[in-house]
DOMI-302867 format. One record per residue (C-alpha): residue number from 1; z, x, y; residue in three letters. Coordinates in Angstrom, 2 decimals. Each point is the difference from the previous one (the first is absolute). Layout:
! residues N
[NUM, [Z, X, Y], ALA]
...
//
This chain:
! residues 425
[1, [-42.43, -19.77, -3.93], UNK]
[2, [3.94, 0.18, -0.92], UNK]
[3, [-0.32, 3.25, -1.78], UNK]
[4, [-2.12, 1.43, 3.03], UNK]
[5, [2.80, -1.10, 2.24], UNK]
[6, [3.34, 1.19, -1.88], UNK]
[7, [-1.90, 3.19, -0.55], UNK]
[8, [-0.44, 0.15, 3.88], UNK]
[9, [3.74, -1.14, 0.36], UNK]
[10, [1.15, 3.01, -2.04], UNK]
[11, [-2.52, 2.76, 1.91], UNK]
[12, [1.53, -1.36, 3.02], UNK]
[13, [3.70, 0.26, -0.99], UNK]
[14, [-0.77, 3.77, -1.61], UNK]
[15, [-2.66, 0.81, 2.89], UNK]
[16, [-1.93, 2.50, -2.20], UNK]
[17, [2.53, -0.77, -3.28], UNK]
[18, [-0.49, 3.55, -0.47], UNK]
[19, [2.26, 1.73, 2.89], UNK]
[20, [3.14, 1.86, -1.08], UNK]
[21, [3.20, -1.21, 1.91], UNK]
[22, [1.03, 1.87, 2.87], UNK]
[23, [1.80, 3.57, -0.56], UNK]
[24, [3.76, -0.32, -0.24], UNK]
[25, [1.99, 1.21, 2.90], UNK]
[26, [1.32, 3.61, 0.40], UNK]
[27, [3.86, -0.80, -2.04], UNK]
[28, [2.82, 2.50, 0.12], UNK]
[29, [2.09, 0.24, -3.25], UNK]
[30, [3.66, -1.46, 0.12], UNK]
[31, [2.38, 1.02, -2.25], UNK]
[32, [3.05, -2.17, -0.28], UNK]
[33, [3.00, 2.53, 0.88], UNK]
[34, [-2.27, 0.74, 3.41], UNK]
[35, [-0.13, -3.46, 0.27], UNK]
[36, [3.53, -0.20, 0.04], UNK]
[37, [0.94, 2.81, 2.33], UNK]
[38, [-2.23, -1.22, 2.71], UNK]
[39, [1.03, -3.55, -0.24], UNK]
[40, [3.84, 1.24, 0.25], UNK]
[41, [-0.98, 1.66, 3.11], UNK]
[42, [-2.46, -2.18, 1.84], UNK]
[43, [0.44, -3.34, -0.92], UNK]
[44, [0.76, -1.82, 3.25], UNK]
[45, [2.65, -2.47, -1.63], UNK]
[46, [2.14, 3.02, -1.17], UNK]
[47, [-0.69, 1.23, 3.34], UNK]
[48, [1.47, -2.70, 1.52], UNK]
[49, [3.28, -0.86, -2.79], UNK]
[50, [0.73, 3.77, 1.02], UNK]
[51, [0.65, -0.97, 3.62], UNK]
[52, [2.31, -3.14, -1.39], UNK]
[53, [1.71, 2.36, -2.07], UNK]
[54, [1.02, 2.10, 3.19], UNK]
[55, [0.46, -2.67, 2.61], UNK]
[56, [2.71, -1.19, -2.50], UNK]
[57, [2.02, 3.73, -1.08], UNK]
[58, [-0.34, 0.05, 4.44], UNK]
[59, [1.83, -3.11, -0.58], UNK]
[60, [3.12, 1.82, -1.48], UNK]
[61, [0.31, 2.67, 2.68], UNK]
[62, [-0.09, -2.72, 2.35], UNK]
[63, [3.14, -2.26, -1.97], UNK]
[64, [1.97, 2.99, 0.17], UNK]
[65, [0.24, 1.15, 3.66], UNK]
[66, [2.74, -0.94, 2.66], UNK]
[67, [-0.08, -2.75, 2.33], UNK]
[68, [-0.83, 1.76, 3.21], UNK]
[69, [2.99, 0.47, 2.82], UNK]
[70, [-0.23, -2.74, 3.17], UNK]
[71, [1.02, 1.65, 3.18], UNK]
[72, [0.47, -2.36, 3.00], UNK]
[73, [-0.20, 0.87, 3.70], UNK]
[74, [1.82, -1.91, 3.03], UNK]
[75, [-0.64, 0.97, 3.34], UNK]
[76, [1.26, -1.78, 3.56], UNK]
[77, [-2.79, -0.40, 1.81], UNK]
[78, [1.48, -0.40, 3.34], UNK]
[79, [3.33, 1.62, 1.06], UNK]
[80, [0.94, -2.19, 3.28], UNK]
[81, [3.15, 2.15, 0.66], UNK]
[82, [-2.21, 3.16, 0.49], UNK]
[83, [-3.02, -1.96, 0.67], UNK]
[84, [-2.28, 2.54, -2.86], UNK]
[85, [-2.52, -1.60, -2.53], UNK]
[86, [0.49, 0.63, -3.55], UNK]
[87, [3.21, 2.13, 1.25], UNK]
[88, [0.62, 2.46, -2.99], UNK]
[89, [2.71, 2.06, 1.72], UNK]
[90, [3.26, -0.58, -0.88], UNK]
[91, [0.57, -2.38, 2.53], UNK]
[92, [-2.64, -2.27, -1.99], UNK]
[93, [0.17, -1.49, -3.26], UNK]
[94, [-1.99, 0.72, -3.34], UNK]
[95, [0.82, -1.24, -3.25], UNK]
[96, [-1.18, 1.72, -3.17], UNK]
[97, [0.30, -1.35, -3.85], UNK]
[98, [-1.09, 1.84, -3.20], UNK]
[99, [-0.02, -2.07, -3.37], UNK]
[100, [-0.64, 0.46, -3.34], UNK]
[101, [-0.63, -2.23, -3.04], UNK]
[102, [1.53, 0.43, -3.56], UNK]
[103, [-1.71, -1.67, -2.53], UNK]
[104, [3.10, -1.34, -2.88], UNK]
[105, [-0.10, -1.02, -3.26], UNK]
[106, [-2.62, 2.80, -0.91], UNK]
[107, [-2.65, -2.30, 1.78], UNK]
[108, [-2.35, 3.85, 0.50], UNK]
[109, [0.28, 0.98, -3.28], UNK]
[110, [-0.59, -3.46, -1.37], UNK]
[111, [-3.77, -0.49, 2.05], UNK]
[112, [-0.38, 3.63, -1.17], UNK]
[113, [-0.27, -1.52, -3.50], UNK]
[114, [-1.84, -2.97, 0.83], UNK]
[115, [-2.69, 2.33, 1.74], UNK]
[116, [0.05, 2.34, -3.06], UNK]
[117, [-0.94, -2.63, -2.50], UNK]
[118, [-2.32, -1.12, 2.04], UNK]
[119, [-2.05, 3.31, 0.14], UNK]
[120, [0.74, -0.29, -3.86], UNK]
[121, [-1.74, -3.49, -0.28], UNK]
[122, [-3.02, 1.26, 2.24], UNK]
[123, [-0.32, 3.38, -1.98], UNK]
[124, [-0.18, -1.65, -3.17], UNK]
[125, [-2.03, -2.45, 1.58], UNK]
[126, [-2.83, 2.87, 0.36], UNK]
[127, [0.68, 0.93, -3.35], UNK]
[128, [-0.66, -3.29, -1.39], UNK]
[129, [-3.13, -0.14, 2.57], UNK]
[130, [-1.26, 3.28, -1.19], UNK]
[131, [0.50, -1.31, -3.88], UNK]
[132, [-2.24, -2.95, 0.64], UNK]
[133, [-2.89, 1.79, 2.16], UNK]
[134, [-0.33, 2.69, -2.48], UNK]
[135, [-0.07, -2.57, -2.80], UNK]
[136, [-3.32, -1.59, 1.92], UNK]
[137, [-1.03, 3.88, 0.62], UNK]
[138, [-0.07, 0.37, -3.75], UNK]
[139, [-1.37, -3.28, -1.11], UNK]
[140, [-2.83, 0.69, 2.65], UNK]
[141, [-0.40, 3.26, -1.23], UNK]
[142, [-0.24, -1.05, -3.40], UNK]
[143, [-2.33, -2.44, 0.45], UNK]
[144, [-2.51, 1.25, 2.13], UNK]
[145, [-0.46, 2.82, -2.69], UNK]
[146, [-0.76, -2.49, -3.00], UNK]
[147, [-2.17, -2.13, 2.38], UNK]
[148, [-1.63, 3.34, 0.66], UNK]
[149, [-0.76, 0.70, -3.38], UNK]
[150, [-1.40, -4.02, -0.43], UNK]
[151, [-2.22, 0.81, 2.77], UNK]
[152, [-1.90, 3.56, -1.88], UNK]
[153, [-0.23, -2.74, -2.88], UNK]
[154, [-1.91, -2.42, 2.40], UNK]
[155, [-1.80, 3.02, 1.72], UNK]
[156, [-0.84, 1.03, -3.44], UNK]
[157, [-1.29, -3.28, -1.50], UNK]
[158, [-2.13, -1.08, 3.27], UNK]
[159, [-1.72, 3.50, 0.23], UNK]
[160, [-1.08, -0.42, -3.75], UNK]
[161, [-0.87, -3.93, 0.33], UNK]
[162, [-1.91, 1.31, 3.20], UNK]
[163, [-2.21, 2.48, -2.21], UNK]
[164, [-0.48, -2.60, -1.98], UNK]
[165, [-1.22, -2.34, 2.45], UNK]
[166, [-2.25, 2.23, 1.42], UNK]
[167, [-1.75, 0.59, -3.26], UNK]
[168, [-0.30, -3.36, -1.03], UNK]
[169, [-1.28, -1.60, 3.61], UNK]
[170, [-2.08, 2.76, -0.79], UNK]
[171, [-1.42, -1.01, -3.41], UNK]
[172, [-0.10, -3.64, 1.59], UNK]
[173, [-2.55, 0.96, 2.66], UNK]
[174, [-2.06, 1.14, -2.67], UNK]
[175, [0.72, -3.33, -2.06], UNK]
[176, [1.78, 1.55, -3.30], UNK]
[177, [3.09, -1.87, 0.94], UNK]
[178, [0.68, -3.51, 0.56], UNK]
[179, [1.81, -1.03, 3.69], UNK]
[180, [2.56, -1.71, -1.53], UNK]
[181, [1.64, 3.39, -1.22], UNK]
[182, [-0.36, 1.81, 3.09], UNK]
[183, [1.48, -3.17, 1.34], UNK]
[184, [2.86, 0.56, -1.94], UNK]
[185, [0.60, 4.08, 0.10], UNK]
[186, [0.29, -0.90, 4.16], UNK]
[187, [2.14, -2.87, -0.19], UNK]
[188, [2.37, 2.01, -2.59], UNK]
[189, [-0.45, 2.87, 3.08], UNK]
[190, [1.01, -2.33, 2.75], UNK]
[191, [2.94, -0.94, -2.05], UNK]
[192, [1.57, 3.43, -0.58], UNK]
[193, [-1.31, 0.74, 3.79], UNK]
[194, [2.37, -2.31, 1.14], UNK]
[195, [2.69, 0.23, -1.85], UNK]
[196, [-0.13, 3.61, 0.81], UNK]
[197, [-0.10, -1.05, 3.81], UNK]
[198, [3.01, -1.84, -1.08], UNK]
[199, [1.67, 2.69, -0.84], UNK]
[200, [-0.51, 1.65, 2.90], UNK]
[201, [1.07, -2.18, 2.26], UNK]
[202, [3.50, 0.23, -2.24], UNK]
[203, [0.05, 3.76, 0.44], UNK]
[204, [-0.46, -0.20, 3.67], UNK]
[205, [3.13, -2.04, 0.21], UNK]
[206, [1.89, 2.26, -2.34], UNK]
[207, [-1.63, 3.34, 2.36], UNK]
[208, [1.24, -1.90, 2.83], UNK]
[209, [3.48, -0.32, -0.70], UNK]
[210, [0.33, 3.58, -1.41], UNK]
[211, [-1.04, 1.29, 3.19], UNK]
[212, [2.23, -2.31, 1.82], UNK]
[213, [3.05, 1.06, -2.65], UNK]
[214, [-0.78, 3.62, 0.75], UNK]
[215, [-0.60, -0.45, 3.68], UNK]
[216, [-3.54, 1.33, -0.10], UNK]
[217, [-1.56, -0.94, 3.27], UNK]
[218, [-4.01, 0.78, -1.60], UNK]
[219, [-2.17, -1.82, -2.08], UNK]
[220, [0.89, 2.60, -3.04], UNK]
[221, [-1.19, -1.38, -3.25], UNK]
[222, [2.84, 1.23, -3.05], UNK]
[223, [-0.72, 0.47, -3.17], UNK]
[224, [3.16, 0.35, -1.65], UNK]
[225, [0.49, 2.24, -3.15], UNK]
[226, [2.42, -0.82, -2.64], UNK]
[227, [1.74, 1.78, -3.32], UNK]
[228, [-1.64, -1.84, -2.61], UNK]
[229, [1.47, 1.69, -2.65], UNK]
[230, [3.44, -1.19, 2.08], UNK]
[231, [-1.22, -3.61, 0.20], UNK]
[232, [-0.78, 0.04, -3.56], UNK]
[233, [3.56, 1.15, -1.15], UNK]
[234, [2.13, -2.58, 2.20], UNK]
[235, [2.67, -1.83, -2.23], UNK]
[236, [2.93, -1.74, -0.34], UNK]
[237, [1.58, 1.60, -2.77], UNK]
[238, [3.21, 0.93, 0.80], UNK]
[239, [0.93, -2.90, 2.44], UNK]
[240, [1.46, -3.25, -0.73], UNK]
[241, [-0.22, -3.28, 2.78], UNK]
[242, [3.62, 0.33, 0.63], UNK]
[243, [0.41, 3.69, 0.52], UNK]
[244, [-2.75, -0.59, 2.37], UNK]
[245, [1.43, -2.90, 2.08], UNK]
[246, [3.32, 2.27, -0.31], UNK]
[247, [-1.47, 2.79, 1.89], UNK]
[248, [-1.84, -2.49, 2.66], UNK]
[249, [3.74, -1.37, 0.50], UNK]
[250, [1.42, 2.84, 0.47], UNK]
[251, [-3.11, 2.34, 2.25], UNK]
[252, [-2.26, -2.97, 1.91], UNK]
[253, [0.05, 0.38, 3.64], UNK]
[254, [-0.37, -2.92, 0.43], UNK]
[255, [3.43, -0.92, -1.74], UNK]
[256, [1.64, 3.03, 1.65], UNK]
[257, [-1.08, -1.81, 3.26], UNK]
[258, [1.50, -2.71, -0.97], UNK]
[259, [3.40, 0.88, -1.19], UNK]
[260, [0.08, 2.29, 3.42], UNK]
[261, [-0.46, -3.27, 1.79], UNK]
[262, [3.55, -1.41, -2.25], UNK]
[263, [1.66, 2.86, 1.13], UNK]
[264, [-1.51, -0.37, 3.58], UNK]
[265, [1.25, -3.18, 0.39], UNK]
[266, [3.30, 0.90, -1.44], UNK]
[267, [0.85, 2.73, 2.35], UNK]
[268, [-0.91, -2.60, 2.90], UNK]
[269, [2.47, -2.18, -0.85], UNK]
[270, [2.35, 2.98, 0.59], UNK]
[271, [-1.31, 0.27, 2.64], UNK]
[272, [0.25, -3.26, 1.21], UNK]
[273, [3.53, -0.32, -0.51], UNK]
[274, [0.48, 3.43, 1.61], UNK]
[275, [-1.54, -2.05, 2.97], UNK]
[276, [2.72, -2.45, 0.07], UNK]
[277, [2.31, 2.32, 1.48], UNK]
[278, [-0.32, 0.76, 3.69], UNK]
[279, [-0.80, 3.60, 1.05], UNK]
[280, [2.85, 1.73, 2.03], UNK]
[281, [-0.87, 0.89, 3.45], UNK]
[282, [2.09, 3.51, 1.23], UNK]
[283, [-0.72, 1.20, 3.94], UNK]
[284, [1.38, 1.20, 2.76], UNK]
[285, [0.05, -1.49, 3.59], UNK]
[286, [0.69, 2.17, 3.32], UNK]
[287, [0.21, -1.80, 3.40], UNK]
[288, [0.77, 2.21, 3.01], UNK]
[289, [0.97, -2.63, 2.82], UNK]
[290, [-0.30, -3.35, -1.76], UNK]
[291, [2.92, -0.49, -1.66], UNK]
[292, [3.86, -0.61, 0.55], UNK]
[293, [-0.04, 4.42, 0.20], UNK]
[294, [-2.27, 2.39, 0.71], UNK]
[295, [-2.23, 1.45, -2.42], UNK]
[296, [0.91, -2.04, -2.83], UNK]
[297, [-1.00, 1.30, -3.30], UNK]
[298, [0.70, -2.97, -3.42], UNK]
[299, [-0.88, 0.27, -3.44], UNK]
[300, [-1.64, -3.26, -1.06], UNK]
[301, [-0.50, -1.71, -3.08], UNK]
[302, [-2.67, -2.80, -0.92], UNK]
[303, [-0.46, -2.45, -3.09], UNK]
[304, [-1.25, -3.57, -0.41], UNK]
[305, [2.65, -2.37, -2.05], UNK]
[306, [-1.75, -0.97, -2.59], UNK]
[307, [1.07, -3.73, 0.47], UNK]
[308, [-3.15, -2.01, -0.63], UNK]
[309, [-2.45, 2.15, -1.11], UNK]
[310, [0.61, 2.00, -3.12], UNK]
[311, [-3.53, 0.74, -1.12], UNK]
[312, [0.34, -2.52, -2.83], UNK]
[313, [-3.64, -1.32, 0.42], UNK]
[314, [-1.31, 2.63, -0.46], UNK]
[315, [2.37, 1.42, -2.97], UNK]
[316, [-1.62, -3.24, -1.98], UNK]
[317, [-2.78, 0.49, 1.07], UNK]
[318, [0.14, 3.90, -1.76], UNK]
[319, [1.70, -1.65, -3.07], UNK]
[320, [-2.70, -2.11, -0.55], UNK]
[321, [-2.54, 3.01, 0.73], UNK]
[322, [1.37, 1.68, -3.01], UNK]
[323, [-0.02, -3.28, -2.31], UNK]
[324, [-3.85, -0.40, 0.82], UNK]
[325, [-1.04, 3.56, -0.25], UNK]
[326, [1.98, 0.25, -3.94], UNK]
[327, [-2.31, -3.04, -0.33], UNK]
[328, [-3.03, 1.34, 0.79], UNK]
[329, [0.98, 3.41, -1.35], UNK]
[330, [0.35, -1.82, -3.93], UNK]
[331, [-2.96, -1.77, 0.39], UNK]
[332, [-1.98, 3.30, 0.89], UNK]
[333, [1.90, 1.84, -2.83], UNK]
[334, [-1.54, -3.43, -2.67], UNK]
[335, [-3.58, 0.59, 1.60], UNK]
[336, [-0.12, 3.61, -0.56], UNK]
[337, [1.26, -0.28, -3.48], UNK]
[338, [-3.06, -3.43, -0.33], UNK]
[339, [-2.63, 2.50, 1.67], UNK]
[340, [0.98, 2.88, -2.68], UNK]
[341, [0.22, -2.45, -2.97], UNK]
[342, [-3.35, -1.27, 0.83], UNK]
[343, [-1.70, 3.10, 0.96], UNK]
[344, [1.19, 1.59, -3.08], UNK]
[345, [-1.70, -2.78, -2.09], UNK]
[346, [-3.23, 0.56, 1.85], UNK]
[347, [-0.15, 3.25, -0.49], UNK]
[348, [0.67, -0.14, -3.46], UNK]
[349, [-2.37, -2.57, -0.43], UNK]
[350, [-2.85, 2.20, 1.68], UNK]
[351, [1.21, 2.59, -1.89], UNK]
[352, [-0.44, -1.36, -3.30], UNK]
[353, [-3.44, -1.72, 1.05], UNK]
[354, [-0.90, 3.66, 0.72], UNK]
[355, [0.86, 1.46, -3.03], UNK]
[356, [-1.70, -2.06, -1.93], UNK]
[357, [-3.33, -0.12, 1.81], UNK]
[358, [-2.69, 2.20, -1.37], UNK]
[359, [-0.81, 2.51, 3.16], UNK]
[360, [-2.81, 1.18, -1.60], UNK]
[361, [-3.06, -0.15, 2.14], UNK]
[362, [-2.13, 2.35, -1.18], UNK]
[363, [-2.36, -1.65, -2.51], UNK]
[364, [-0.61, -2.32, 2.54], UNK]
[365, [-0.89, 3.27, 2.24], UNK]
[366, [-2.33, 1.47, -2.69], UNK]
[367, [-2.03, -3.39, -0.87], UNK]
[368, [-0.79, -0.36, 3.69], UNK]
[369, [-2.78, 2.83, 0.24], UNK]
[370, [-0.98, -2.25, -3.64], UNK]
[371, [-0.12, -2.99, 1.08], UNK]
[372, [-2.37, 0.74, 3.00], UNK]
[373, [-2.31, 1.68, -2.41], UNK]
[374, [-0.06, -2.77, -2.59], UNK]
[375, [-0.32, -2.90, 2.79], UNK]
[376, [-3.21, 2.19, 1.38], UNK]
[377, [-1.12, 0.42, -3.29], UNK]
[378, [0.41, -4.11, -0.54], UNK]
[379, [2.29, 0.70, -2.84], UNK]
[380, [2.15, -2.22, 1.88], UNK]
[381, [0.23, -3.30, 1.36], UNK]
[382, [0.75, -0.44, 3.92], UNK]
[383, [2.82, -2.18, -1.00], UNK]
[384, [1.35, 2.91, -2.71], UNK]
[385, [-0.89, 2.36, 2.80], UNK]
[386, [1.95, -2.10, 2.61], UNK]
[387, [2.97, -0.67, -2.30], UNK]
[388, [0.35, 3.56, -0.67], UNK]
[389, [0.19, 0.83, 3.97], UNK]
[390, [2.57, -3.07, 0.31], UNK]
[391, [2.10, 1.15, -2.72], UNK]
[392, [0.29, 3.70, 0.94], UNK]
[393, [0.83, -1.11, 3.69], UNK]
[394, [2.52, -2.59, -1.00], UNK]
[395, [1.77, 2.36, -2.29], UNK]
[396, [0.73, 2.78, 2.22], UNK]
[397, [1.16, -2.23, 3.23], UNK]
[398, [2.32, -1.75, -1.94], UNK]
[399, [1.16, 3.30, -1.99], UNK]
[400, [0.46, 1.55, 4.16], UNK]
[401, [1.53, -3.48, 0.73], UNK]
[402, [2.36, 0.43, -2.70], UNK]
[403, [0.77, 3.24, 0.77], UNK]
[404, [0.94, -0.52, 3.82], UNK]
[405, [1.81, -2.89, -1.57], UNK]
[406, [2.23, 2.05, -2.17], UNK]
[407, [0.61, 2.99, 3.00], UNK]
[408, [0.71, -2.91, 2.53], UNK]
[409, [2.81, -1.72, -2.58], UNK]
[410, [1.44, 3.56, -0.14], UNK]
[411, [0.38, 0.45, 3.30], UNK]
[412, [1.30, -3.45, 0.49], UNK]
[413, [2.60, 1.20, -2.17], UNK]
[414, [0.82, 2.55, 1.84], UNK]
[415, [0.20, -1.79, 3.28], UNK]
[416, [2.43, -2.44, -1.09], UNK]
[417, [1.90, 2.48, -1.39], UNK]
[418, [0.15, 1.99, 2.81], UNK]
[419, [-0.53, 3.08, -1.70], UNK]
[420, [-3.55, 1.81, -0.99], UNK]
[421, [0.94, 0.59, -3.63], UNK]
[422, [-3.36, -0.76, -0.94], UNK]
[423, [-2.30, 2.54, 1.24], UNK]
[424, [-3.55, 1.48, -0.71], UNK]
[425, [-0.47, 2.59, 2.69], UNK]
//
């Protein structure tokens, strides 16, 4: 009764046991430099940094230009000697005064440099942005393409184990096999079903944010293509840790950012102190009846006395701007150097795991038409059968596992270096 009911369990699960997995979606090949380009030029985030980028060089047009002229107008609005409204003959009286502020102390010029690092700190901000999305465009890339290639494994293995099936339910209906190795041959099938459904799931994810890195509004499935011959030859040789970290000190964005923001708040305390003294006023007042002559024309002259407030709050303030952005600027400057030191480890660590691994799949590949042949000839056990199928699988994900393992060090490499020194493509 138990065999008659796990062997009912497993029909159900498999409906017929014998039906090949759905066709694969139409896929459009990706290569990696496309990749790039349309990323660079879609991407919504980059899209959006862009806009930063110009809101803050508007920024510096804006520091630079004049205070604008006040003009004031006076008019009587009853004359009770001529009896007129708003009288504007010359009987009447109308006051007029122009003015002009004069920014001192090079207070333009100094927000003209405030507002010029800043459009430095938000374009190297977009640099730094466009380092770290094309570092997950590449890692994505990457590893959809070796999960790819574990998938034709699993495609390949449950088409074969299917045949297989098929034969020996088969041969069981006509009682030359026992249930309990039918049993098995569909539980082995469920297993690699799933973890090929496993998979899958995994790709989606990885599809999904490809499309969403390359602004791809469809349900395109990619199937990236890579330079294996490239992959193969990536190295180390000729770099050293320390030259590494050297050039991340010297190129990161993100530390260019950074030391833009030092000099940012350095040219603010300039300007801060250029603050604490007053602007100077110039103008010119007329008054045609109102004063101790007619049509009096003065030159006037305006500041505030800079008695009590001297801008010193905000001078400390500034001062202490620039003490917490060195701060933060050397502690960015020790994390990039970490990153590098421990990126550069990984990767050689990957590297060397590589390069001693034996690649070689291929006898596996040529017993596999074997194998099927012996096992239906009962040369073979189900368990030697099984084992085979097991070991075959196992070795080739974790040989694509370790490969994605080694490109995805490299690149991590290159992102903290801020450089793509390591390429394939």
């Amino acid at each position: 009764m138990g065999r008659i009911f796990w062997l009912g369990f497993l029909l159900l699960v498999h409906g017929s046991g014998l039906v090949q997995a759905a066709a694969p979606l139409d896929t459009v090949r990706l290569l990696l430099p496309e990749a790039e380009q349309r990323f660079v030029e879609r991407n919504l985030s980059l899209v959006a940094q862009r806009y930063n980028v110009s809101a803050a060089e508007a920024q510096i047009l804006q520091a630079r230009l004049w205070d604008n002229p006040t003009v004031y107008l006076e008019q009587n609005t009853y004359n009770p000697q001529t009896g007129r409204v708003l009288d504007v003959t010359r009987s009447g009286n109308s006051i007029v005064q122009v003015q002009q502020l004069f920014a001192l102390a090079g207070r333009r010029r100094a927000a003209a440099n405030v507002a010029r690092q800043n459009a430095l700190v938000e374009q190297f901000t977009f640099e730094d942005l466009l380092r770290t999305l094309r570092y997950q465009l590449r890692t994505t890339f990457y590893d959809l393409h070796f999960q790819q290639r574990t998938l034709g494994l699993y495609d390949e293995e449950i088409r074969s184990l299917l045949r297989t099936v098929g034969q020996y339910q088969s041969q069981y209906d006509k009682g030359n096999v026992a249930l309990k190795e039918v049993i098995r041959l569909k539980a082995f099938l469920f297993q690699l079903e799933n973890e090929r459904q496993s998979l899958r799931a995994t790709m989606a994810a990885a599809q999904a944010d490809l499309r969403v890195l390359l602004h791809d509004e469809g349900a395109t499935v990619y199937r990236p293509v890579v330079n294996d011959a490239g992959l193969r030859g990536l190295s180390l040789a000729g770099y050293s840790a320390a030259q590494l970290a050297d050039s991340a000190q010297a190129g990161r964005a993100d530390l260019k950012a950074r030391q833009a923001a030092v000099e940012q708040q350095t040219q603010n305390v300039r300007l801060q102190r250029a603050l604490a003294t007053p602007d100077l006023a110039l103008g010119y007042a007329y008054d045609r009846a109102g004063n101790y002559i007619q049509n009096y024309n003065a030159l006037t002259v305006g500041m505030a006395v800079p008695l009590f407030n001297r801008n010193q709050g905000n001078i400390r303030t500034a001062q202490a701007l620039v003490q917490g952005s060195q701060a933060e600027l050397g502690q960015q400057v020790l994390l990039a150097r970490s990153q590098v030191a421990q990126a550069y480890e990984l990767a050689d660590q990957a590297d060397r795991l590589y390069q001693r691994t034996d690649r070689d799949t291929e006898a596996f590949e040529r017993l596999m038409t074997g194998i099927e042949q012996s096992y239906a000839k009962r040369n073979l056990t189900i368990v030697e059968f099984l084992d085979f199928y097991e070991s075959y699988k196992t070795n080739v994900v974790q040989l694509n596992q370790l490969r994605a393992a080694r490109v995805r060090a490299f690149e991590q490499l290159n992102f903290a270096v801020g450089r793509f020194l390591f390429r394939a493509e």
